[in-house]
N, C-alpha and C positions, 0 to 999 in steps of 0.2 A: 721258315718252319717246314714248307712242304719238301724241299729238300732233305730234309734234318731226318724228318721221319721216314721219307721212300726210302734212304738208304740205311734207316736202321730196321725197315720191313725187308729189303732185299738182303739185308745179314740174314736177317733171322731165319729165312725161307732156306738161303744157302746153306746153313748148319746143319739141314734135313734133308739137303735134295741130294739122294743118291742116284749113281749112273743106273744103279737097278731094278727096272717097274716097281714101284707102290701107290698106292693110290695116296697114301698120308704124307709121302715127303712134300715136302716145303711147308708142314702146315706151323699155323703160329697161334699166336693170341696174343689179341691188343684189347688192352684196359685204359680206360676213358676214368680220371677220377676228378672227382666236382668241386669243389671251393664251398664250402661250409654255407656260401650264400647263395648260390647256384639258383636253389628254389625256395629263395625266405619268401616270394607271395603266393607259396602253395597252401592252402586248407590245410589243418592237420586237428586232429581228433583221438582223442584217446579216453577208454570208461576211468582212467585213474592212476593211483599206484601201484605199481608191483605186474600190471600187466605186460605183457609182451607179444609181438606179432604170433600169429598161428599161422604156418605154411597150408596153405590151400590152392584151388583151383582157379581161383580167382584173378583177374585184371591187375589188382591193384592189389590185394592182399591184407586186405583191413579187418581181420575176423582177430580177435584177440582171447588170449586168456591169462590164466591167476591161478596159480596156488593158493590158496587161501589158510596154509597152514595147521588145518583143524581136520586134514583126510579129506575136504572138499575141494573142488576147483568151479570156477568162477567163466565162462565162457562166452563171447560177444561176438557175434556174427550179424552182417548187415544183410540185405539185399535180399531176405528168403520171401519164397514165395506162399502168402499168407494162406490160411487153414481155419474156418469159421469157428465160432463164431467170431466177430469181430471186438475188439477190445472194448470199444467205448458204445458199442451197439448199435450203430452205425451201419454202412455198406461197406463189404469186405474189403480190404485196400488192398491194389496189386500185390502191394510186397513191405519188409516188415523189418523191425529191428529185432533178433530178439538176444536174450540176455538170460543165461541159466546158470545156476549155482546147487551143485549135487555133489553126493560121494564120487571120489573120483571112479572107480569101479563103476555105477552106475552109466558112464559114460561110453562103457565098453559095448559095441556094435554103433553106434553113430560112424562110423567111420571119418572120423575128424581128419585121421593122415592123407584121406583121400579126397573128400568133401566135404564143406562144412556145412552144404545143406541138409547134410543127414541129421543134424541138428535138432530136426524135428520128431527126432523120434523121442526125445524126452518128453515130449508130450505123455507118453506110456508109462512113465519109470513115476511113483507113487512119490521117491522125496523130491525129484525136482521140485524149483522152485523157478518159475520161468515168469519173466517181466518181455511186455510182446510192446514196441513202438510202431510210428508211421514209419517206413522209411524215408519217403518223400520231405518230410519236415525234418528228418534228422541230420547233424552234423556230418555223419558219416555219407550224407547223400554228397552234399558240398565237396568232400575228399574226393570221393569216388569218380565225380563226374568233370573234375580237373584233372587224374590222372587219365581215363578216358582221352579225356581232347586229346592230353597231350601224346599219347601213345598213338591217336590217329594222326597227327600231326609230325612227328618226329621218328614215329615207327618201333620205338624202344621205353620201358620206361626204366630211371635209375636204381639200382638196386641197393639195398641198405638194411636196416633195422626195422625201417618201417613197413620191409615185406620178409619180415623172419630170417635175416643173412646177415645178421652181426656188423662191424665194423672192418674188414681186414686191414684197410687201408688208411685208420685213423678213423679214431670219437669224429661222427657226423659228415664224414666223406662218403660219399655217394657214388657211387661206381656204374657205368656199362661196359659187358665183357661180348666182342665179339671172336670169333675163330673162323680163321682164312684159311682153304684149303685149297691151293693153287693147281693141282693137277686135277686136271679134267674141270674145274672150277667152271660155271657158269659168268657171265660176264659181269651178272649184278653181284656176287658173290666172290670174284678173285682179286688180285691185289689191288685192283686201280681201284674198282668199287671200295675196297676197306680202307684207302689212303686218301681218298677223295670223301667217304662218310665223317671219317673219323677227324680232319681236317677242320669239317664245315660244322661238326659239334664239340670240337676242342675251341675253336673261336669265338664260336656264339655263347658259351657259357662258360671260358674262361678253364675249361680242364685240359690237365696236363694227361699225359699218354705215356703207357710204358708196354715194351712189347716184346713179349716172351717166345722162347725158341721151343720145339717139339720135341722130343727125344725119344730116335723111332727104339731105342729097343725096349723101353717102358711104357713105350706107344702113348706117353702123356705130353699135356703141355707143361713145359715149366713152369711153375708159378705158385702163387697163395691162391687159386681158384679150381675148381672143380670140372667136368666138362661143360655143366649147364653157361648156354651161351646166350645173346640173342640174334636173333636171324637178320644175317646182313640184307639179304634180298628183300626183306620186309621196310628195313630204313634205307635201303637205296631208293626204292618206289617210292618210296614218303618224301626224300628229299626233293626227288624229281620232282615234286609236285608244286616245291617253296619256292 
């Protein structure tokens, strides 16, 4: 296998390395995709039907929301940091679950696309209707704090539906996408780093690797993926560490 793939990383890099300075030739992109069981003993949490991941700030990306088809939406964000008084009247808990259902309109300045702590500014808005939990006791803590580990451990986490990025790669395939930029490249970042990462997490969880060429005059990578990547340098450190 590690044959297999150096020489389908030195294709790819070759189809972009021009005689001519750029800082982009050789660059690629390798995608890491999971086996449907990859992570069957992860936590997994969701408020119900009909929601779906909401893109956030967040680690792990576990805020969701709902159409609720009547002009309202339905919005579940974990982790915020709580604002008195306290629910059960009690002493104030670090941090909270909470869970709003308003006109969608209503919604507008939260800055959802950007934060979903802003969340708390429906405390303001007259028709919320806001349901506040622990977070500590709640399921969504159990989530949270295995993908955690594992992101301190492994450096990366998989990217999927369960952090608002659809399936590209097939119903329940789980993906990490990283991008190798060979010239001027750092050490933990150039081809050995990306053939040697990607190697040690194609084995250990059983995922296949496919790896795409750059096309300097569209200045993109080939492929079904977007630029957002994750940072090689960060799961090379991690590894070093197993």
């Amino acid at each position: 296998m590690k044959r297999s793939l150096r020489r389908r990383i030195e294709r790819r890099i070759n189809q972009s390395w021009t005689t001519g300075f750029r800082y982009d030739r050789g660059t690629l992109g390798l995608v890491l995709i999971f086996p449907e069981e990859a992570f069957a003993e992860a936590p997994r949490w969701t408020p119900g039907p009909g929601f779906r991941a909401l893109n956030n700030d967040g680690i792990t990306n576990t805020a969701f929301i709902r159409d609720n088809g009547d002009g309202t939406q339905t919005v579940v964000v974990p982790d915020i940091q709580a604002e008195g008084p306290a629910t059960d009247g009690g002493p104030l808990p670090d941090t909270e679950v909470w869970t709003v259902t308003a006109p969608v309109d209503d919604f507008d300045g939260t800055g959802l696309g950007n934060s979903v702590h802003g969340i708390t500014f429906m405390r303001h808005v007259p028709n919320a209707v806001i349901k506040r939990e622990r977070y500590t006791t709640h399921p969504l803590a159990a989530v949270e704090a295995y993908w955690h580990e594992f992101e301190r451990t492994w450096g990366f986490l998989p990217s999927g539906e369960h952090r608002g990025e659809g399936w590209p790669f097939g119903q329940g395939r789980e993906w990490a996408y990283f991008i190798c930029r060979p010239q001027g490249a750092r050490p933990e970042r150039d081809e050995v780093a990306l053939l040697n990462a990607a190697l040690r997490i194609a084995r250990h969880f059983g995922a296949k690797v496919r790896v795409y060429p750059y096309n300097l005059q569209a200045r993109t990578i080939t492929g079904p993926l977007d630029s957002w990547d994750t940072d090689l340098s960060t799961v090379t450190r991690r590894l070093g560490k197993r």
